[in-house]
Every structure is written in C-alpha cells, then in structure tokens.
N, C-alpha and C positions, 0 to 999 in steps of 0.2 A: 050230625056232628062230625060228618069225614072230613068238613072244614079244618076242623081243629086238630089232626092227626100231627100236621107237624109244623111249628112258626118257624119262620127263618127270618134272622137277624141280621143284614149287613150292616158290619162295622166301619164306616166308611168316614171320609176324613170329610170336615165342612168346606174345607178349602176349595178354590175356585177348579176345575174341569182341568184346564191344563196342568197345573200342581199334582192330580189325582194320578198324572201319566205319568207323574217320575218313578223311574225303573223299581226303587224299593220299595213299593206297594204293588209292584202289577201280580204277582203271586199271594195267592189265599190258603190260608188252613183254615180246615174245617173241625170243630170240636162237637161230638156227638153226646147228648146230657139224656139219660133217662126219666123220666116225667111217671112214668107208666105207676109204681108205686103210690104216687102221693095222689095222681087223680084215676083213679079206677073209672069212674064214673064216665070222666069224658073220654076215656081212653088215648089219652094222650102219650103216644108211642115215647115221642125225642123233640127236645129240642134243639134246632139245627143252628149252631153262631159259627158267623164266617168271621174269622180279623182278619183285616186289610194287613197285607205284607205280613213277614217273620216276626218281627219286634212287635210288643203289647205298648210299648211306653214309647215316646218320643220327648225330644227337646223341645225348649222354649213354648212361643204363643203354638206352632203346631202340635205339639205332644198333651198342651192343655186343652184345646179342641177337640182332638181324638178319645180324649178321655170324658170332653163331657158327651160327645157322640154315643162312646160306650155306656157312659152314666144310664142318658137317655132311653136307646135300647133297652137296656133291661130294666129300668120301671116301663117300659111300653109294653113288655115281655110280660113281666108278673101281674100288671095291671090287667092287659087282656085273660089274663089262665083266671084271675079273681074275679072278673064282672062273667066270664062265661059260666064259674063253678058257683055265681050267686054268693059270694065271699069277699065281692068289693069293699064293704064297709069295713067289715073285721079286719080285712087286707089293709086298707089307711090308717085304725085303729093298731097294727102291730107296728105296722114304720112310724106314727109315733113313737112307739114306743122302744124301736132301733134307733131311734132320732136323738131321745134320754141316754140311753144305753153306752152308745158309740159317741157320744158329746163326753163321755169319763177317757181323759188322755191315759190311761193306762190299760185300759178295754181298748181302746184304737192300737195302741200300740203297742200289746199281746197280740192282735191278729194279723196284724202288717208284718211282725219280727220277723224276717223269713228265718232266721234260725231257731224258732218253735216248731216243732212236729206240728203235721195235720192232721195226724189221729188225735193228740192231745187239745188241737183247737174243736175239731169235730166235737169231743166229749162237752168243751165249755158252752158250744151251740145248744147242746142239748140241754145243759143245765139250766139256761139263757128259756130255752125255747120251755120247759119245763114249769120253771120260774113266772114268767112274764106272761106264759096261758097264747102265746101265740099258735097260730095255722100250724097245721103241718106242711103245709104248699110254700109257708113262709120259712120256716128252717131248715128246707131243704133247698131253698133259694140261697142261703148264707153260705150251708155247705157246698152248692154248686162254687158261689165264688169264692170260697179257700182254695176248692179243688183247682180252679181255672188259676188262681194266682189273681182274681179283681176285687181280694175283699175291703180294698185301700181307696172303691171306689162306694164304698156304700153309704157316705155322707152326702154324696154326690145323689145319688139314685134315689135315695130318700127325697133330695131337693127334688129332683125330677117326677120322682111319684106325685108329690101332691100337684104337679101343674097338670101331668094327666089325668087324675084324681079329679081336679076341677074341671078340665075339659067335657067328662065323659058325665058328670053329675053337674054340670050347667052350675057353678060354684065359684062364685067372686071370694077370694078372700084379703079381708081389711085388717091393716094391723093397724091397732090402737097404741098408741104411745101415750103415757099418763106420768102424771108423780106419784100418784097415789092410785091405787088399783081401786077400779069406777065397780058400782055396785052392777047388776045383769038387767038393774031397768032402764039405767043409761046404756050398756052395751046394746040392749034390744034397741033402744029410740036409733044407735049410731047404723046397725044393720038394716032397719029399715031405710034409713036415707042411705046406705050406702046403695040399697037394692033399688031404690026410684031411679039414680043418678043413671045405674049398669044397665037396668033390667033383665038382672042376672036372676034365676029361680031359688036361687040360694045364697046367703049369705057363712060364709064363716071366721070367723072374728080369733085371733092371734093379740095377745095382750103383752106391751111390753114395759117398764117403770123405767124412768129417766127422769131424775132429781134436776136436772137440769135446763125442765122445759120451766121453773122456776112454780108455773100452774097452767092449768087447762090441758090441751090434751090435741093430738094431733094424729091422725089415720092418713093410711097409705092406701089404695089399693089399683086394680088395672096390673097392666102386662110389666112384670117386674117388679112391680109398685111401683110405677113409673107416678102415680096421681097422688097430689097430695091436697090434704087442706089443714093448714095450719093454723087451730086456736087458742096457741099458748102464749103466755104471756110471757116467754121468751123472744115470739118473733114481733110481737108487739112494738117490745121494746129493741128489737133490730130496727123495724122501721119505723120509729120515733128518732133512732137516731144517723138514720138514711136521711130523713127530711130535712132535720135540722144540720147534716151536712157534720156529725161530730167523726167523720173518720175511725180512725182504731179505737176509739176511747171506749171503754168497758164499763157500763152503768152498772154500779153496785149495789146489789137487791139487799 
C-alpha cells in the first residue's frame, strides 16, 4: 500500500501550453490535507493539491475551465481513496446524496457565504453527515473543502464523480425522459437495449418527467449524452411538420 502514501493533484488550467506560460501561473502553492484520521487502514499520511498560480478563481471562459479542472481533481481524488478503501459504492451512494442536499439554494448558499464562520459550517457538515449516514472519508472531504475555500465547487465534483464513477465500474448511464414515470419493466427492457448498443457491463438509468414530450419517451446516453433516440410523440410531430414544409407553425395537441 506505499503507493497510496500520498496523491498529488495538479491543478492545472486546460488551456493550450503557451497560455499555461503566462507569468500569473508559473508560481505554485502547495496545501497539505491530513487523511491519516479518516483512513487508518491504508494509512494514508496527506494529501498533496498544488493550485496553479496565487488566485483559486479566474475570469471568464478561463476561470470556468480551471474550476471544472479543479472540479475534476478532486472526484478523481475521493474516487481513488473509495475504490482503494472498498467504499466505491457507498462513496457514489453519498454524492447522490450531496447531489439532493446541495440542489436546496439555501444549503448552497449557507456554505458559499464567506461571511459564515467555518466552525459554524463545520458543525452543519456533521449534522449533514450524521443525518444522511454518509462515509466518514466523505465528510471529511466537505470539511477539506470549507477549509480550502472550494466548497462552491461541489456541484461540480459531484458532476465529475459520476463520470469517473462510470469509468472505473464500466457504467453507461441513460437518462430517460417520460411524461409519465415508466414502471421498472420498461426501464429494465430500455437498459438492456441501451447495453447491446454500448457494450457497456453496466447500465444505470437516470429518470427525468417532461409533459412536453406530449407521449413516449426519449433516452440519452454516450459521452455527455451526446446520443439520443427520440420516441415521442413530440418529435413525431416535429417531423410531420418538417415534411410537409409548415415552418413555425405550432400543431396543437
């Protein structure tokens, strides 16, 4: 296990090689995190995160990059310390459940407030963490990022968790879109075609209701949910009125 003594993280900007040379990144801090508490077991000392230059935040599309960089990191971070500690599941089972949590704009925005104490946030982690029966590996991840000033990034990280989540457990995930929420022997018939198409070991199915697909149901899945297959009776009636050439005109169901 001396592998795992210590992960190091460069925070580094996506931007092309040249851009990465301008002068206000060529200096690095390094923040040293104790781990040693939460995993006895693997005896994991520290973990080492470098951020690229002085400044955590940047402007514009570059300051939005650097943040999903940082996102990424650290689900690649807690993901590796959960598949090593045999706690990967429960680990994706709790970021659901930070996914809920952190979707209430008043929970987001109690931990972002920098004018709220971080003892006072710390206590609500615990409560959080008490509450909701999460890891201990996992509420000390939340209080790592109060303490760092990244916890404005953990809607972010969550996104990022489940893509590495999938990588590492071989996991296509399809989101279903419905009017009406489909019973689990239709969701199972859709996973299994979703898993012929991929040849993914896994399927996991994401369910979402839009009154507006008028009927039928329509799944996403692939990189981004870049794929789709549409069979609602929404886009039906798009291309009915593609063919017959009716332009803007809005067919009234």
């Amino acid at each position: 296990m001396a592998a795992l003594q210590q992960i190091s993280i460069p925070f580094q900007s996506r931007c092309p090689p040249s851009r990465q040379i301008n002068a206000k990144f060529q200096s690095q801090k390094t923040v040293k995190i104790s781990f040693s508490g939460v995993f006895p077991s693997l005896k994991l000392s520290k973990l080492t995160v470098k951020f690229a230059g002085k400044s955590r935040s940047g402007g514009g599309a570059g300051g939005a990059k650097m943040a999903d960089s940082a996102a990424g990191s650290y689900a690649t971070a807690i993901a590796d310390v959960a598949k090593a500690n045999g706690t990967l599941e429960t680990t994706s089972a709790d970021m659901e459940k930070l996914d809920k949590i952190f979707s209430d704009p008043n929970v987001y925005g109690f931990f972002t407030n920098p004018t709220i104490d971080i003892e006072n946030k710390r206590k609500v982690i615990d409560e959080i963490a008490s509450s909701s029966s999460l890891q201990p590996h996992t509420a000390n991840f939340l209080n790592i990022l109060i303490d760092m000033k990244r916890i404005e990034l953990i809607k972010e990280i969550v996104k990022e968790f489940e893509v590495v989540y999938n990588k590492l457990t071989d996991t296509e995930l399809a989101i279903v879109t419905s009017v009406v929420k489909l019973d689990s022997q239709h969701l199972a018939q859709i996973a299994k075609g979703v898993q012929r198409l991929t040849g993914a070991k896994n399927v996991r199915i994401k369910t979402v209701l839009d009154p507006s697909l008028v009927a039928g149901f329509t799944i996403r899945y692939g990189n981004s949910s870049s794929k789709l297959i549409d069979m609602s009776v929404k886009k039906q009636l798009e291309d009915i009125a593609a063919q017959l050439d009716l332009g803007d005109i809005q067919l009234a169901v």
